[in-house]
Every structure is written in structure tokens, then in C-alpha cells.
C-alpha distance (Angstrom), angle and dihedral (degrees) to the residues before:
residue distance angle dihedral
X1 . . .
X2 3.56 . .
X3 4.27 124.1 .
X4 3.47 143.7 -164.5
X5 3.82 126.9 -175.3
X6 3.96 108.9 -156.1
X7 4.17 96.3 -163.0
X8 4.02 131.8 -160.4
X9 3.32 105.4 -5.7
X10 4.24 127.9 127.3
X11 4.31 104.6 -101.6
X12 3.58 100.5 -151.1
X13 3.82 118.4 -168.9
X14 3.74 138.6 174.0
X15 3.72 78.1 -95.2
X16 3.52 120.3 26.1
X17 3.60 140.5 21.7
X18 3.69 116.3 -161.8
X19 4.38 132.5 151.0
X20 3.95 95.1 -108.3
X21 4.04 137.2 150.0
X22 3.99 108.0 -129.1
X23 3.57 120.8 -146.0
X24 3.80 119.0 -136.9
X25 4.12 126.7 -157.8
X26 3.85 131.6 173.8
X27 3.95 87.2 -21.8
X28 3.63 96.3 -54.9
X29 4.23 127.5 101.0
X30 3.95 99.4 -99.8
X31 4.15 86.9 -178.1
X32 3.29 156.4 -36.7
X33 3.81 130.7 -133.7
X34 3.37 132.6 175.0
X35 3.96 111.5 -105.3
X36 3.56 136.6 -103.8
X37 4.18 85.4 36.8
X38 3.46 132.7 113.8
X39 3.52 102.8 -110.8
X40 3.79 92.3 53.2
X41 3.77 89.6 44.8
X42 3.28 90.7 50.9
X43 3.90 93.1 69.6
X44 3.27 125.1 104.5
X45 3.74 133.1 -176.1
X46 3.94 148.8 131.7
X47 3.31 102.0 -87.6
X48 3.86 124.6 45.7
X49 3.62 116.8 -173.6
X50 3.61 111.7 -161.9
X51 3.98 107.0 -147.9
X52 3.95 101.6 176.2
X53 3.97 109.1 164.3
X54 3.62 87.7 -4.1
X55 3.60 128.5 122.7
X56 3.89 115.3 -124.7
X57 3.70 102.7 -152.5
X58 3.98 135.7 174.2
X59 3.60 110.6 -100.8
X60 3.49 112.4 -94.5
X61 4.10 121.3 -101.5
X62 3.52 116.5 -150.5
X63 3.98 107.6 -167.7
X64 3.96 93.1 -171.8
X65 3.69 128.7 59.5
X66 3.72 139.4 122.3
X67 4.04 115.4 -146.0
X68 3.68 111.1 176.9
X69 3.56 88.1 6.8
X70 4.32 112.7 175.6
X71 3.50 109.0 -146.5
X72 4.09 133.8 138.4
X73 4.05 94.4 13.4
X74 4.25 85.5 -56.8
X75 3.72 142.6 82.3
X76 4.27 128.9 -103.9
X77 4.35 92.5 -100.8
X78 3.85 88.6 -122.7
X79 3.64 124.7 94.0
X80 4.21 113.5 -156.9
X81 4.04 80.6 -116.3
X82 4.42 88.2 53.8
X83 4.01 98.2 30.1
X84 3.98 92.4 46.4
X85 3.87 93.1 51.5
X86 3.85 90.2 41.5
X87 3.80 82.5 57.9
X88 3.88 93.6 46.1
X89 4.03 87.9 50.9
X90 4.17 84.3 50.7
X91 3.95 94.9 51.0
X92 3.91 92.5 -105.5
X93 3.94 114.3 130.4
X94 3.95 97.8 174.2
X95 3.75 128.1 46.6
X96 3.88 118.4 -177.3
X97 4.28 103.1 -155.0
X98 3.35 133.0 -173.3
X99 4.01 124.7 -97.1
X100 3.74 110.8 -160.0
X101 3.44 129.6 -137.5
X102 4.18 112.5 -160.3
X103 3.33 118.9 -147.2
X104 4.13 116.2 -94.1
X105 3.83 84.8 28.3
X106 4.08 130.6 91.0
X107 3.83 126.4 -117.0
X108 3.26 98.3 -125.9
X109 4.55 77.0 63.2
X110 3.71 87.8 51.1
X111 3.80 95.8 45.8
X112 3.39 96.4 47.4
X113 3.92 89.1 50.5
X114 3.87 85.2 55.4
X115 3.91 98.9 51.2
X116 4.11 85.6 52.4
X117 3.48 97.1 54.9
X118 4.01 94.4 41.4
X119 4.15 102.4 39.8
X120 3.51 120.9 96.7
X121 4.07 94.2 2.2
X122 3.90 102.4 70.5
X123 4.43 122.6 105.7
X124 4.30 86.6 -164.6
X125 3.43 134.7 36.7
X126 3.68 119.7 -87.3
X127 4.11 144.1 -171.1
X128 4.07 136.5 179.8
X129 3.68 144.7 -105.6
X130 3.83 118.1 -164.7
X131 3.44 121.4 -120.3
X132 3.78 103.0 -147.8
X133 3.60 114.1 -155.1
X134 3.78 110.1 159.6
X135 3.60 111.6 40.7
X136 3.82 104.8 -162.1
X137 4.47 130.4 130.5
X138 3.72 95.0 -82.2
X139 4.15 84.0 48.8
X140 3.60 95.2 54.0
X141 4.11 90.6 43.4
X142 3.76 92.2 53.4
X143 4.33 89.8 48.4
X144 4.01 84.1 62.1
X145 3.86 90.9 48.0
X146 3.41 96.7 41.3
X147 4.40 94.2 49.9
X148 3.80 75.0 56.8
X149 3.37 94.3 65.6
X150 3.73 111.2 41.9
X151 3.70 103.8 -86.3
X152 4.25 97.0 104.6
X153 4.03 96.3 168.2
X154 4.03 133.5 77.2
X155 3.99 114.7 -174.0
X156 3.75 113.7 -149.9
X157 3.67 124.8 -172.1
X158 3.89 129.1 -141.6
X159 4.14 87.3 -176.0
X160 3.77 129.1 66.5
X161 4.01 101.2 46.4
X162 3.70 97.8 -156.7
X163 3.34 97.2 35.0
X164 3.52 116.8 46.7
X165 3.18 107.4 -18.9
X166 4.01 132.6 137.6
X167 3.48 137.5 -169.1
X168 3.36 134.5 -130.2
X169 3.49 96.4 -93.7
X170 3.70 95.5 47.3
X171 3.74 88.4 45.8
X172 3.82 94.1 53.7
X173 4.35 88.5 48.0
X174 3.32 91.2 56.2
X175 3.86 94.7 42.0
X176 4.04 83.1 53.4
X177 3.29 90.6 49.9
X178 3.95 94.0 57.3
X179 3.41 93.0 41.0
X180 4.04 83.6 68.1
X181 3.56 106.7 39.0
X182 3.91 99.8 36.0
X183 3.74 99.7 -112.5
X184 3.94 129.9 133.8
X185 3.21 129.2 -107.3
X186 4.08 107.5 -148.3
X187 4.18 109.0 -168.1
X188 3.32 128.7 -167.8
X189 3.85 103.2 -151.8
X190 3.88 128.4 -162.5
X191 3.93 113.2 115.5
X192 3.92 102.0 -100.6
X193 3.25 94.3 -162.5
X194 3.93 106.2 49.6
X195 3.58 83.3 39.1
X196 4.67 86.0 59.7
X197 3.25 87.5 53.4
X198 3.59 98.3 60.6
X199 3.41 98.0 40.2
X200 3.31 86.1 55.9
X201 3.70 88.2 51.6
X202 3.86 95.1 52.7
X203 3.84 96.5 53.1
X204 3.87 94.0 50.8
X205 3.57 84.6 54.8
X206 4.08 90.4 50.4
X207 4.10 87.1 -116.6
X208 3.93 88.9 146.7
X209 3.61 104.1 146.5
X210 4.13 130.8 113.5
X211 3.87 86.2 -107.0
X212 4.07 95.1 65.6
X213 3.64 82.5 67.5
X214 3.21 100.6 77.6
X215 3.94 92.5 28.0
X216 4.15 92.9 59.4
X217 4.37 90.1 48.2
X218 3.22 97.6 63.6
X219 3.53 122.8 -161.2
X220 3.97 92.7 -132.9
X221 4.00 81.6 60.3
X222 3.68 87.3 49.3
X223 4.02 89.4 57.0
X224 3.67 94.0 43.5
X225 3.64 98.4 56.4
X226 3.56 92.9 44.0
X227 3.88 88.1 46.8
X228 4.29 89.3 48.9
X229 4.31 85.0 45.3
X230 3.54 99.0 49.2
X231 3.79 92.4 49.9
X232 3.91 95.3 44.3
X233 3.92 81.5 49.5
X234 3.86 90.7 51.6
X235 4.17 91.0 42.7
X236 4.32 85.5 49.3
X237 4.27 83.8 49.2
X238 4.29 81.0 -127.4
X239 3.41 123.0 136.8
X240 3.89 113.4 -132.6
X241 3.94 145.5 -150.6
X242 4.09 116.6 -144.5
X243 3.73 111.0 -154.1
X244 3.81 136.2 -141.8
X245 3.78 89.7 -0.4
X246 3.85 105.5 -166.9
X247 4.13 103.2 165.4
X248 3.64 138.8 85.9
X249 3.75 94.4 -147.5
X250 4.22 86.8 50.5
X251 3.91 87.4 48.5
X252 3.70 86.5 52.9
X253 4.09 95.6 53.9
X254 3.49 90.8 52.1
X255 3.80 98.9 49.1
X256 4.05 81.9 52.4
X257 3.59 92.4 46.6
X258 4.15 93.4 50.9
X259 4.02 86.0 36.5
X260 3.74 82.8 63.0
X261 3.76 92.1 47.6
X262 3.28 108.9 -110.0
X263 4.03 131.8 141.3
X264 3.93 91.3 -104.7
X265 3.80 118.6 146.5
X266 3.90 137.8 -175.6
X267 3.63 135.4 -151.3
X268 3.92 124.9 -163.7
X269 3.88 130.5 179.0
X270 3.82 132.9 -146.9
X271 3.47 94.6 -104.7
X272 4.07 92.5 70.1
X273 4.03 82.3 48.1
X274 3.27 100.2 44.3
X275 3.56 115.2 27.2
X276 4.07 131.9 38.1
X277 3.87 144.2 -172.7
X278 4.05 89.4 -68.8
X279 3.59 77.4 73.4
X280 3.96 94.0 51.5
X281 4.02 87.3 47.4
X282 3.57 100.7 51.9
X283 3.78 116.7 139.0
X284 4.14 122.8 -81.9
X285 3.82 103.5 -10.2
X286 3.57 97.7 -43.2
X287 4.29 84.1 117.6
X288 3.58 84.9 66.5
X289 3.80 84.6 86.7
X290 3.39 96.3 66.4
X291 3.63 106.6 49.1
X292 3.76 122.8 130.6
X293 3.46 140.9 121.6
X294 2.75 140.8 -92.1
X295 3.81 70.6 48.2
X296 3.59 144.6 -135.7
X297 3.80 112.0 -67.0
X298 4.06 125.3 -149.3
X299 3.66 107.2 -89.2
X300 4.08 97.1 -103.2
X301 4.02 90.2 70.7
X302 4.37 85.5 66.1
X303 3.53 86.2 69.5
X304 4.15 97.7 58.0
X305 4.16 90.1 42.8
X306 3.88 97.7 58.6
X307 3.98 83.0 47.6
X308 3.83 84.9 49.4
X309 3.93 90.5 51.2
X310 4.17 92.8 39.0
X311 4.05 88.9 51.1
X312 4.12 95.3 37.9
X313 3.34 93.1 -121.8
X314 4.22 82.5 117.3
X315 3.48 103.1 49.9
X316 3.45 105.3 -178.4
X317 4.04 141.3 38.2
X318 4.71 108.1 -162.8
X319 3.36 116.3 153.8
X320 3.84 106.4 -119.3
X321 4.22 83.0 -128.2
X322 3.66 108.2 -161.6
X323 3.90 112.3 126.8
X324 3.63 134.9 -178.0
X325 3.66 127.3 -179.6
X326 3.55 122.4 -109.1
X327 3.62 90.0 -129.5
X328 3.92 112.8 77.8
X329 3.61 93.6 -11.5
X330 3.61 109.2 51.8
X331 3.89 81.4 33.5
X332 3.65 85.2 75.1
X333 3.80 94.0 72.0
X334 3.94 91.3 62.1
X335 3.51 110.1 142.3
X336 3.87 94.4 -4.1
X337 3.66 120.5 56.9
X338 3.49 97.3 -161.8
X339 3.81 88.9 70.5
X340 3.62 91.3 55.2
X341 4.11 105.4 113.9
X342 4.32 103.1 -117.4
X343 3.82 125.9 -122.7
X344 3.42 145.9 70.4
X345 4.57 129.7 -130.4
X346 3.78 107.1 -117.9
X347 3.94 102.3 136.5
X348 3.70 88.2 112.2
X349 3.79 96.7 38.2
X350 3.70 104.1 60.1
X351 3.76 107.5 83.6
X352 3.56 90.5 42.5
X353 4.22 104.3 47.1
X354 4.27 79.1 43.4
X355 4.17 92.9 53.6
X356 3.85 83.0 44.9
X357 3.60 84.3 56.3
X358 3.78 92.6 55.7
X359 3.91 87.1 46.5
X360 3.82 89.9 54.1
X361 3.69 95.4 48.5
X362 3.92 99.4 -109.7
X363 3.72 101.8 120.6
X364 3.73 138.0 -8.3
X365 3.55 136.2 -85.7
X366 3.70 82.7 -114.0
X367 3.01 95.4 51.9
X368 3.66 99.5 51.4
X369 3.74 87.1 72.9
X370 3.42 99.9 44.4
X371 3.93 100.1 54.3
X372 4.18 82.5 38.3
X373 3.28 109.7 34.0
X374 3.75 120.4 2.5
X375 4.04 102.5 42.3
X376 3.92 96.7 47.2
X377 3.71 92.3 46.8
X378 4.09 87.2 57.7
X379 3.66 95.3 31.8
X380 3.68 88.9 64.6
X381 3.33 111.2 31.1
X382 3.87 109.9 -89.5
X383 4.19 106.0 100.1
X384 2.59 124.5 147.0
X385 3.81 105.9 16.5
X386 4.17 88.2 54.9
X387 3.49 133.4 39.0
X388 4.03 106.1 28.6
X389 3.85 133.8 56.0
X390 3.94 101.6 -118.4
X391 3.96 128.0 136.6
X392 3.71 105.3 -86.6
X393 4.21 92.8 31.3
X394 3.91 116.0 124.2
X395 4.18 100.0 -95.9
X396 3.62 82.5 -107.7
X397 3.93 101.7 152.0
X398 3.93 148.4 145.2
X399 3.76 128.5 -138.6
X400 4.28 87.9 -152.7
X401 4.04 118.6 178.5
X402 3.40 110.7 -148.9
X403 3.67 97.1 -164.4
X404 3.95 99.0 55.4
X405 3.31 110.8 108.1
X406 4.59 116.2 -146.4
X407 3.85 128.2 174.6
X408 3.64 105.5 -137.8
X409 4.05 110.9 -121.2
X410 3.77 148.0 168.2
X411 4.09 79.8 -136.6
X412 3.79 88.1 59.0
X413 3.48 117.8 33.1
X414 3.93 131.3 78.0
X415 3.96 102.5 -129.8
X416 3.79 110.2 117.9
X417 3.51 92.2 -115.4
X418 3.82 134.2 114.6
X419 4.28 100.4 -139.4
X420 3.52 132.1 30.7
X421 3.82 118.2 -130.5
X422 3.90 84.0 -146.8
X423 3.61 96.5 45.3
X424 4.08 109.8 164.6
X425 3.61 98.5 8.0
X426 3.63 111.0 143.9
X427 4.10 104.8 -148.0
X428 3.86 122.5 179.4
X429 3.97 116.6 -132.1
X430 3.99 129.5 50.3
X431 3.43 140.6 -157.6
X432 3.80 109.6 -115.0
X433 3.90 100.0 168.1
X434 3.34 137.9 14.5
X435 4.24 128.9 -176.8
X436 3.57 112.8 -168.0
X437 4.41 101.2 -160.6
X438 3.86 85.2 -17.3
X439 4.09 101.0 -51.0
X440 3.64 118.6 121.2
X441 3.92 100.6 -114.0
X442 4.26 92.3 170.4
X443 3.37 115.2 13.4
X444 4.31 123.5 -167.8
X445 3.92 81.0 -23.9
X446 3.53 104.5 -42.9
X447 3.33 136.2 97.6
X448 3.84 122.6 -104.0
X449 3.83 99.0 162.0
X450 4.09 132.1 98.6
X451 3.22 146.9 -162.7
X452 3.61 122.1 -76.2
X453 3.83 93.9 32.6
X454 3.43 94.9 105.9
X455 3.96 116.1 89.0
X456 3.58 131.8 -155.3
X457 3.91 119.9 -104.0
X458 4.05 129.2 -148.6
X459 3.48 111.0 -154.1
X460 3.75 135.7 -140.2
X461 3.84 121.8 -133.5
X462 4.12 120.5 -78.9
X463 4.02 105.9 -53.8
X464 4.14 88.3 -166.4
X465 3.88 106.9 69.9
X466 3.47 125.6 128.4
């Protein structure tokens, strides 16, 4: 049996925070105790991690990234082998991704695509979300086989008509569907097809530049789709997760919906907290950077998504993961920024921008872990083995100083990407350690993890409904 003692530091929780030694066994939390007694002093072990004004912190969970991502004629710039470490060097230890059905094939073809890119090569453990592109009876068959099996979540898309977009009619199948065999439907809501139109608007008009973006997907189209998905959701008798929400007027449809009762959820990511259409509008095609959809919002809308997130009405913060480098793949989008490929790298940023949050007064420290940690873990299935230090949990834990003060920069961090949407940004608190089911994965600021570590998790239904 193999034991580590992590000693002195503050264990903060979704629900607790308390100055206690945790006791580690075969990769899972054996105890806790609070320190300086005699049961923690008691412990003995091979490892002692001494944690002295540190925070000890579940790992992170990060319930939306895209490794290996295709999209826009190129590939997401992380690897599972670079994203997963990134991750590790952030303080997250599981990543739920994105398998990807294409349209005329099965899931189980997309799924099985997935697993071969991610086993063997990931530093944390991971799981999958279906991306359900072509809602048809075989489909809706394979969604009750594949709840069977672990993977509890189907991502539909009211953008990218062409690509991976569905219909109402599909939509409301699949919500049907899940409202029989337990599983989630994540949407990603902006009206696609409005949104076409006026991107085919801006170009005839020779608006070509980063900024049109986020000027064409509007945030009004934002609201309405989430508006049209929560009420197909409530017609299907599903609950439902909204993605990436970036609006004030889509914040404001969901706090209706879950004022009315319903199992309606929302996710946001740093980059709505953090960054803003400045970013977009930056000079030459330096805005390039920061394109993703849902997009960039004007910096006013920040204000109503940390309310969202301090009154639950935003649940969740991922990172929407999926980078490309500027050079040669936000290239592409020269001259036409509808060709330029969509996301942003965060993996590693998350826990960090988040603890600058509690340093800035937005949320709590609590809190931190619950919209990071706690909350995606039982959203999707994976409470209470992730996302809180409990005995039983997965040893799945971060030594994190919260005095250490980093500037965030492509020249320092370890996603395989060639800028840094956060480039410059002085943030206080750092990851020092990270275990990942009791292994060392960074130790003292260096990495100790490898490949293949990582293992696969099957998830249980939504832990979070009312």
C-alpha cells in the first residue's frame, strides 16, 4: 500500500474550508484530519507533502475542451499528450472532450475515433461528450447505448449550418431522447442561420476584419437561441446545459428558465470574464487571436456573468479549449474573418484567472471550487470520485500558493500554441503540485507526469437536478 501525508496546508472544498493534513492510499483520499492532532500525527507514510500556507485544492475538472479538434480545413494545436499536460501544469486532473460524430457516419464511428486519438497519450484523466451531428433513428438508438456505457452527454449545435448544425426538430428528438435515458443534452446556442446571413452581409460590404466577428454574432442571436433551446428542452421534459455563454441577455433567459423551475444550466469560460471586444479590435490581425464563438462580448456583459456565477444561475466556468496558432491557422482568416479557425487555449489558465477572481473580490474561495471543481464533476457524472477531497475521492489534488505571483505568457506556458490570449497578465496564485489518483504529475514546478497516465472515465447520469 503506498501513502502520502499532504501536511498544514488550508483544504478548501465546495463546502468547507478548514487547516487539515489529508491522508492519501493507493491513489484514493484515505482521510482527512485536522492538523496539529493526534490522529493526523499519527500518520505515517512515504511521502510527506508539506503544504504550509498553501491551499490544498481538488484538482480542477474542465468539462469542455477540444484536443485534436478538426475545424476550418485544420486541426485544434493540442495533442491529448500536449493539452493533458497543459492541464496538469494548470491544476486540472480531468478533462471531459468532445468525440465527434460526422454527418452520414455513426457515433459509435466518432467515439471510437476519439478513444484512438486520446489512449495511451494523456498526463490526467479524461472522458467524452458526443457531438451529435445527424440526428436520425439509428442516432437516437446509439444515445441509449452509449448512456449505457459511461458517456451521459450529447452536444448539439444551433451554429455552423453545414457543419454541425441541427434543426429544431432534430434538436427536440434528441432532447426526447435524453429525457428517457438520463443523458444531457449540452447546446451551443447562437442562431446559425441569422448569424450566415450577416456574415454574408459584412463581406459584401468589404467588413473583413477580426472585429466583424463579434459584430455579425450578435448577442441578441445568442439570447434567442438559448430562449428557442430552453423551451424545446422544456416541450422534450429534458433538462439542458448551455455552453460558452457569453451574453447578458442569454444570462437573463436562463435565470427565467431556472426561476421557472426547470433543470436549465449554464456554462461560461474565462475568456467572457476576462477578455472583451478590445481584444477582437486589436490593430492589423492581431484580433485574430481572440476569435471564437460564441464570441467575445463588449466588456459591460462581464459584469452580469460573475453575478450569474455568485447567484448560481451560471453553474459552471470550462474553458471551451480548442487552440490554433496564429501562424498558419489563424492565417487562414486573412482578408475574411469567417475563414478564421474559432477558439481560444485556456486549459492551463482556468484555475488561475478563477483564484484571481477570489483575489479581486468576485467570488469566493468556495466558490472557486464549486464552479471549477465541485459542480462539473456532479454535473456530468463524476461526484464524488472528482472534484472534492472526501475519503473514497480519486487523490486528485493541488498543492496551490496563493501568494506566488506569474505573468501569464506564450513564453511560459506548456499549451502547444504560439500566443497567449492572456499574454502579460500578472495573476496572483500558482500551482506548485499537482497528484492526479496519488502520482506526482508536477512536482515544486516541474513536471513529473507522462503520457499514458491518464485513464479513461465512464460517467454516471447528471448528479445536479432539481
Amino acid at each position: 500500500m503506498s501513502r502520502t501525508v499532504i501536511r498544514g496546508g488550508l483544504v478548501i472544498t465546495a463546502s468547507d474550508e478548514m487547516h487539515a493534513d489529508v491522508l492519501i492510499e493507493d491513489g484514493r483520499i484515505a482521510a482527512l484530519a485536522a492538523s496539529g492532532t493526534p490522529a493526523a500525527e499519527a500518520w505515517t507514510a512515504e511521502q510527506v507533502i508539506d503544504a504550509t500556507g498553501k491551499y490544498v485544492i481538488p484538482g480542477g475538472v474542465d468539462v469542455h475542451t477540444h484536443m485534436e479538434l478538426p475545424f476550418g480545413g485544420t486541426f485544434a494545436s493540442d495533442t491529448f499528450e500536449t493539452g493533458t499536460r497543459a492541464a496538469a501544469w494548470g491544476g486540472t486532473t480531468t478533462i471531459v472532450d468532445f468525440a465527434v460524430q460526422s454527418v452520414g457516419h455513426s457515433l459509435r464511428e466518432g467515439l471510437d475515433a476519439w478513444h484512438a486519438k486520446a489512449e495511451g497519450n494523456c498526463a490526467v484523466d479524461y472522458g467524452f461528450h458526443m457531438i451529435v451531428s445527424d440526428v436520425n433513428e439509428e442516432t437516437l438508438k446509439e444515445m441509449d447505448l452509449l448512456v449505457e456505457e459511461g458517456v451521459t452527454s450529447f452536444k448539439q449545435f444551433m451554429a455552423y449550418p453545414g457543419v454541425f448544425y441541427s434543426d429544431d426538430g432534430q434538436i427536440l428528438r434528441a432532447m426526447q431522447r435524453s429525457a428517457d435515458n438520463g443523458g444531457l443534452i449540452m447546446m451551443h446556442a447562437e442562431n446559425g442561420i441569422a448569424i450566415d446571413v450577416l456574415v454574408e452581409q459584412a463581406l459584401a460590404r468589404g467588413e473583413t476584419d477580426p472585429r466583424y466577428h463579434g459584430e455579425v454574432r450578435k448577442a441578441l442571436l445568442e439570447a434567442e437561441a438559448t430562449h428557442r433551446a430552453v423551451r424545446l428542452a422544456q416541450v422534450a421534459g429534458a433538462p439542458l446545459y448551455v455552453v460558452h455563454v457569453s451574453a447578458t441577455e442569454a444570462v437573463a433567459e436562463l435565470a427565467r428558465a431556472r426561476d421557472e423551475g426547470l433543470n436549465v444550466f449554464g456554462e461560461t469560460c474565462p475568456q467572457y470574464l476576462f477578455l472583451s471586444t478590445d481584444n477582437l479590435a486589436e490593430p492589423g490581425f492581431e484580433g485574430a487571436k481572440y476569435v471564437c464563438s460564441t464570441p467575445l462580448r463588449p466588456r459591460e456583459h462581464q459584469a452580469k456573468l460573475w453575478q450569474g456565477l455568485r447567484t448560481n444561475d451560471l453553474q459552471v466556468v470550462s474553458t471551451d479549449h480548442c487552440p490554433f496558432c496564429f501562424v498558419g491557422q489563424k492565417e487562414l482568416g486573412r482578408g475574411d474573418f469567417s475563414k478564421i479557425p474559432n477558439g481560444l487555449p485556456g486549459v492551463e489558465n482556468r484555475m488561475d484567472l478563477l483564484h484571481q477572481a477570489v483575489v479581486d473580490g468576485h467570488i469566493t474561495r468556495r466558490r472557486w471550487i464549486e464552479i471549477a471543481c465541485a459542480t462539473p464533476a456532479r454535473m456530468f457524472g463524476m461526484y464524488p470520485k472528482k472534484g472534492t477531497l472526501a475519503p473514497g475521492a480519486d487523490a486528485d489534488v493541488v498543492i496551490y500558493d496563493p501568494h506566488a505571483e506569474q505573468v501569464l505568457s506564450a513564453g511560459t506556458h506548456h499549451m502547444n500554441v504560439d500566443y497567449s490570449a492572456y499574454e502579460g497578465k500578472r495573476v496572483t496564485g500558482r500551482v506548485e503540485t499537482v497528484l492526479s489518483r496519488g502520482v506526482p504529475v508536477i512536482t515544486e514546478r516541474e513536471y513529473t507526469g507522462h503520457a499514458g497516465h491518464g485513464a479513461y472515465i465512464p460517467r454516471s447520469t447528471c448528479q445536479y437536478l432539481t
